[in-house]
C-alpha positions as CSV (number, residue, x, y, z in Angstrom):
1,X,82.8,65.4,90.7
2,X,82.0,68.8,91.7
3,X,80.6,69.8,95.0
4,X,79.4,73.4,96.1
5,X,82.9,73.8,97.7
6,X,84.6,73.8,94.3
7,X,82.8,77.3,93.5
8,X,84.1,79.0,97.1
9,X,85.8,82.2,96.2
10,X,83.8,82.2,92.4
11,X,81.3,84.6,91.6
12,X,78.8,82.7,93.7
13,X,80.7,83.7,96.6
14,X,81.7,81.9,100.1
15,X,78.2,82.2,102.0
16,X,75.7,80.9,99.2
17,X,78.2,78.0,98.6
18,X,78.2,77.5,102.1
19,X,74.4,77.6,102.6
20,X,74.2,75.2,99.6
21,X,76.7,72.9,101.2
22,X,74.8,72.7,104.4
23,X,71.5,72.0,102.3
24,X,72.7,69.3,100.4
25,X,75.6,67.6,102.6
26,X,74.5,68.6,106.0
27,X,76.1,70.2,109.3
28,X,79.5,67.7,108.8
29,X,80.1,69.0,105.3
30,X,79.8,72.9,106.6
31,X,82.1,72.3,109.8
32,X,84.9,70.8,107.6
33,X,84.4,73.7,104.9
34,X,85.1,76.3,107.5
35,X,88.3,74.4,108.9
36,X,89.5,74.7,104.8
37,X,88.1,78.7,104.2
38,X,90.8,81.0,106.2
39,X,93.1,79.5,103.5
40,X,90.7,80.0,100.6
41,X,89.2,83.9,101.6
42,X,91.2,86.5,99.4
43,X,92.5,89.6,101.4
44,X,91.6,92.7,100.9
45,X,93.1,96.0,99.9
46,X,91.6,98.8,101.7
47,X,92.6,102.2,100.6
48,X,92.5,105.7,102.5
49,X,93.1,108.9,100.5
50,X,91.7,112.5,100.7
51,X,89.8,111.7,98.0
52,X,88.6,108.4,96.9
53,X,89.6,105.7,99.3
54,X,87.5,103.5,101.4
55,X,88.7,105.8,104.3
56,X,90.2,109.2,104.8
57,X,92.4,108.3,107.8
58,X,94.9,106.0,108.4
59,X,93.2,105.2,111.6
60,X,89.6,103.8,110.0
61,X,91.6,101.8,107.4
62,X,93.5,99.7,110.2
63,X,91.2,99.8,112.3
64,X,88.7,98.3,109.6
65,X,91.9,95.6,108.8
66,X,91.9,91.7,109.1
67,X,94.1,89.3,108.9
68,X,95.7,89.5,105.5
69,X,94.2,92.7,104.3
70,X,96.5,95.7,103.1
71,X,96.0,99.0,104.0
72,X,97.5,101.1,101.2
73,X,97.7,105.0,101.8
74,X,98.0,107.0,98.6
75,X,99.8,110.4,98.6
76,X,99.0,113.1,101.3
77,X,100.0,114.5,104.7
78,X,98.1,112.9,107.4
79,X,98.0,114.3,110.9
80,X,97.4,111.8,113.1
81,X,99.3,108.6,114.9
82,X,98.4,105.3,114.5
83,X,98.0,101.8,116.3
84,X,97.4,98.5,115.0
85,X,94.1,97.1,116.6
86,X,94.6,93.6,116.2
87,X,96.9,91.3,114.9
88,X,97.2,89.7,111.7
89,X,97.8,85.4,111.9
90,X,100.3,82.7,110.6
91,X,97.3,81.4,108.4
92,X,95.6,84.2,106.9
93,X,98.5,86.5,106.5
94,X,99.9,89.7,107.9
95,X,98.0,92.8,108.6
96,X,100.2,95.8,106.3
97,X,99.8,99.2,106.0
98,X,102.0,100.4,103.4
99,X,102.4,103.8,102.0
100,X,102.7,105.1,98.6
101,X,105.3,107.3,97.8
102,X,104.3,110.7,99.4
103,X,102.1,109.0,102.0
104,X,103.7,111.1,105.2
105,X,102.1,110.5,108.7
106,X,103.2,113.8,110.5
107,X,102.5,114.1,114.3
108,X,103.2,118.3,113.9
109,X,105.4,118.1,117.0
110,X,103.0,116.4,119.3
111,X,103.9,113.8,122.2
112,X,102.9,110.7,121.1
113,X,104.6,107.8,118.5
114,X,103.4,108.0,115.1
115,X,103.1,104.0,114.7
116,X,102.7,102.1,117.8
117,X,102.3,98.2,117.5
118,X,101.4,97.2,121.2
119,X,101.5,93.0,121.8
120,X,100.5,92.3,118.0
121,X,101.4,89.6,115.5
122,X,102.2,90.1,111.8
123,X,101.7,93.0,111.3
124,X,104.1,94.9,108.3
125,X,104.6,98.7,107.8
126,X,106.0,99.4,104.2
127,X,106.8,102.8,102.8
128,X,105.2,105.5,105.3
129,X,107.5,108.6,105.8
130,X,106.8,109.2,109.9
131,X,107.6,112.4,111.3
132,X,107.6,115.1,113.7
133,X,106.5,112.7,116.5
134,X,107.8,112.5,120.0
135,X,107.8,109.9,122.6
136,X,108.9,111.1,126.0
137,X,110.7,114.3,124.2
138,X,112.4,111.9,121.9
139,X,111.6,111.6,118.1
140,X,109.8,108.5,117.8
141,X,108.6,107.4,114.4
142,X,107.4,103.5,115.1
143,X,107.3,102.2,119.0
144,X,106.9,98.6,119.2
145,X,106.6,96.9,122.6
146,X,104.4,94.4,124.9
147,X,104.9,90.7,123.2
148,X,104.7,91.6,119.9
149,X,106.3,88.9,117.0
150,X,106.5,88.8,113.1
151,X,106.7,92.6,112.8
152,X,108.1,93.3,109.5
């Protein structure tokens, strides 16, 4: 038998199978639908570029990430550092920025770290080239501190 929950994630989408469940099946049915949808809600891939992307920085596209999502930066020189602004979770996945090849995060010298992952959870950084950053006038490409676990 098919229920509105077998079309979550279809081309009908979450919400309107959601708002069909509650219609039919009542506030129980919804409640144990969203206990079962942080495993069923696909990632997504958010992409900055110069050109193109869903964001120019590297900055917007984490700061725009969620649990699971990928943050994929295509070729280019990016001047600026970057934080992660949450974490990602042991259920929905990590949060990853990864770099294509010639994706280069270059802090032209300045005083700061060019990745800094402050007390956050699964979180991933794949591929970025990170220079010409310093922390406390040493070259610092990625500064992790606080309580922060699952960094890959």
């Amino acid at each position: 038998m098919r229920t509105s929950l077998d079309r979550v994630g279809s081309k009908s989408g979450v919400w309107p199978a959601l708002r069909e469940c509650l219609q039919r099946h009542g506030r129980a049915a919804v409640v144990g639908a969203m206990l079962v949808l942080p495993g069923l809600v696909k990632a997504r891939e958010i992409t900055v570029a110069p050109l193109g992307g869903d964001f120019t920085s590297d900055t917007a596209g984490l700061a725009a990430a969620q649990s699971g999502d990928r943050v994929t930066v295509r070729a280019g020189v990016y001047y600026e550092a970057v934080s992660f602004s949450r974490s990602g979770s042991a259920a929905a996945g990590f949060i990853t920025l990864q770099g294509d090849v010639g994706a280069i995060l270059d802090g032209n010298g300045g005083s700061v770290h060019g990745i800094t992952i402050n007390s956050r959870n699964y979180v991933r950084v794949v591929g970025m080239t990170v220079r010409n950053f310093r922390g406390n006038g040493t070259p610092m490409g990625i500064d992790v501190e606080g309580n922060s676990s699952f960094i890959e």
